[in-house]
N, C-alpha and C positions, 0 to 999 in steps of 0.2 A: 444226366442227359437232358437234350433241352423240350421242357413240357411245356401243353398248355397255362399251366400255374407254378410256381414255386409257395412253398408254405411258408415261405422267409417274405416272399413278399407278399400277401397276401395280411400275411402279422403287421408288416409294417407299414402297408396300405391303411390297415383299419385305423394303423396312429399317425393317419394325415401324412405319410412320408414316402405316399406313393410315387411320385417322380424320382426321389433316389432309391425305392428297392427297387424299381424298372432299369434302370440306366445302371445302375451297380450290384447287379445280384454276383459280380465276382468279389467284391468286398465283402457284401454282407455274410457270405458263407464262408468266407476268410476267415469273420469276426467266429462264426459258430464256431468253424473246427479248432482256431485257437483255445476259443472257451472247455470247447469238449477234451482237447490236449492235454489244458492245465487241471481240469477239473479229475481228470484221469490220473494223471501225475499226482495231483493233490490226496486222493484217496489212494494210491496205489502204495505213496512214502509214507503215510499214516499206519500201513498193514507192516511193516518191513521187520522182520524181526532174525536176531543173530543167529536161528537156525530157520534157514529158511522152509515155508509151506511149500504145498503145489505152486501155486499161480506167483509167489517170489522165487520159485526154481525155475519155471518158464520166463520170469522178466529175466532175470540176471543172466539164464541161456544166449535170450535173444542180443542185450547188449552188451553182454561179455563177445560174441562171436560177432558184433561190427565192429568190436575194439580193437581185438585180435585181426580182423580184417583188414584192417585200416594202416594197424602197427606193419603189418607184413611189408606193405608198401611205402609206407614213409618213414620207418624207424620209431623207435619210443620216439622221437623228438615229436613225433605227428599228433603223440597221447595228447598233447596240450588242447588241440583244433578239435577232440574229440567230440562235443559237446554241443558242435554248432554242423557236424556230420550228422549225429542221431541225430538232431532235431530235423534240418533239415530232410531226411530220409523223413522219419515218422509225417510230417508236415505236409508232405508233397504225397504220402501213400495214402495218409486219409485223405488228401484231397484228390485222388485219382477215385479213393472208392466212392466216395461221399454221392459222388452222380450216379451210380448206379442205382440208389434206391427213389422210386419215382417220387417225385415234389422237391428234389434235391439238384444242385446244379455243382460241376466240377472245378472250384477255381480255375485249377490249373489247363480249362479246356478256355479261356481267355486270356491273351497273347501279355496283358500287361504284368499279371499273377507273374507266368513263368519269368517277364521281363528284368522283373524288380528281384525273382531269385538269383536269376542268373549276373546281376547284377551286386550283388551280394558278395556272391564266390567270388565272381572276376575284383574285387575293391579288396575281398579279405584274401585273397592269395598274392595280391601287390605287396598287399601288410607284412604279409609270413616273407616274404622274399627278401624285404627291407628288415625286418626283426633280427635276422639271420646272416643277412650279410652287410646293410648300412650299403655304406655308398658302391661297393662295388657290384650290388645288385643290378648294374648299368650293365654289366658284362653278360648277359642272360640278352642282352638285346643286338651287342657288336659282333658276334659271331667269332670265327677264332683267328680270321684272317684280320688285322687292322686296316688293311688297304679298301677293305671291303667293307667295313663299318657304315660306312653313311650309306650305301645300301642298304647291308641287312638290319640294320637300325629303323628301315621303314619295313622292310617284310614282317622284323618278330614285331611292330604293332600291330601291323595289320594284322596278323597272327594272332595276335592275342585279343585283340578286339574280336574278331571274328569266331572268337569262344562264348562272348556273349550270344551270338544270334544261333550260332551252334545249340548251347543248353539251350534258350529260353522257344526256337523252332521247333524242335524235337521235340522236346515235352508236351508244349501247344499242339501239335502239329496229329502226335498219336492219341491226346484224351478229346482233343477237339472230334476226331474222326469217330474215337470211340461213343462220344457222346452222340452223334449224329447217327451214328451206324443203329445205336439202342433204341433213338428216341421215333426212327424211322419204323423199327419193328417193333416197338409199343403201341405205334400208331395205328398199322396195319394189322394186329395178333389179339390189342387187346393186353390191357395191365395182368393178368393171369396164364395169357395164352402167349408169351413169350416166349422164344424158342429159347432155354435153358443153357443147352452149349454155346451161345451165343453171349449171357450171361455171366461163364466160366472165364470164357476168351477175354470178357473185361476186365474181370479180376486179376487174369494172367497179364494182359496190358499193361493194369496199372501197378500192379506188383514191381514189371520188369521196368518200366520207366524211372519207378522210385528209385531205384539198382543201379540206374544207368546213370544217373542225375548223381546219384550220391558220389559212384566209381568215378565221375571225371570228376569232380568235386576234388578229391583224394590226388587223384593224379595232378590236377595244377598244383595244389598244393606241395606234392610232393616235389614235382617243377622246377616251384619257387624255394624249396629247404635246399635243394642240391646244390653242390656247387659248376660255376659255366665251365663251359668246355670250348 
């Protein structure tokens, strides 16, 4: 949410780099939550043992059932894409929650964050459609009528273009409000006196955005594996 201070920039104020933690606090907690990502992942692969603990039966639950999730909809053939689904989920949920706790700001509540995700998917689901079908991937664009081709030729780009501002609006569009909506009644309640279901509602927010980002994520993807019609 957006506060009087961030402690990212404030850190990087004191090492003379105060004009880009001001201007770029969507980067710089970019840079945190990656760190904090790998850093998690790096101690998490270190524990992993052939019979799994508590806290390796909770990981392997959580991403065995976005694998399974995933498979449902795109066929084992989607197993491959797997890798850059979890991440991006995980990626975008820490950065949905990352703002709720005060001194903290939400990437994803700055329109470039979402821009450059949703950019991402729209370049890797071209990929996966070329992977899978090479040249006749062109057919995914002319529609079924030939006569009609140079028409619908310009609708499915527009169409397809128009999945970038899709992801990268919606995302922005619900953490941005979220962060405003918080940062309004921190201001007014007081860092202690905050109204707690209000709190919940964020978490439920950025939960469901993370969800929602990932499921079309899946769905161009799978899109792109199918064959035209």
């Amino acid at each position: 949410m957006e506060h009087h201070y961030y402690f990212l920039t404030e850190i990087l104020g004191a090492m003379g780099l105060t004009h880009f933690a001001h201007g770029y606090q969507h980067v710089t907690h970019s840079w945190l939550i990656m760190i904090i990502i790998l850093v998690a992942a790096f101690l998490l692969s270190r524990g992993i043992k052939l019979l799994p603990q508590k806290g390796q039966n909770v990981l392997e639950f959580i991403i065995g059932s976005l694998e399974d999730f995933m498979v449902e909809i795109t066929g084992p053939e989607g197993r491959a894409f797997f890798p850059f689904i979890a991440t991006i989920f995980i990626y975008v949920l820490v950065c949905n929650l990352i703002g709720l706790i005060p001194g903290f700001f939400s990437p994803t509540a700055n329109i470039n964050t979402t821009l450059s995700l949703a950019a991402c998917t729209f370049i890797l689901t071209h990929i996966i459609g070329i992977k899978f079908h090479g040249k006749k991937y062109i057919k995914h664009f002319l529609g079924p009528v030939w006569a009609l081709a140079p028409i619908m030729i310009i609708i499915e780009l527009i169409g397809h273009f128009a999945r970038i501002m899709s992801l990268s609006v919606r995302l922005f569009g619900n953490i941005f409000g979220k962060e405003k909506i918080l940062g309004i009644l921190f201001g007014l309640a007081g860092l202690y006196l905050a109204p707690l279901p209000i709190l919940f509602l964020g978490i439920l927010v950025s939960f469901i955005q993370a969800v929602v980002f990932m499921l079309l994520a899946i769905v161009y993807f799978a899109g792109a594996m199918e064959e035209a019609h």
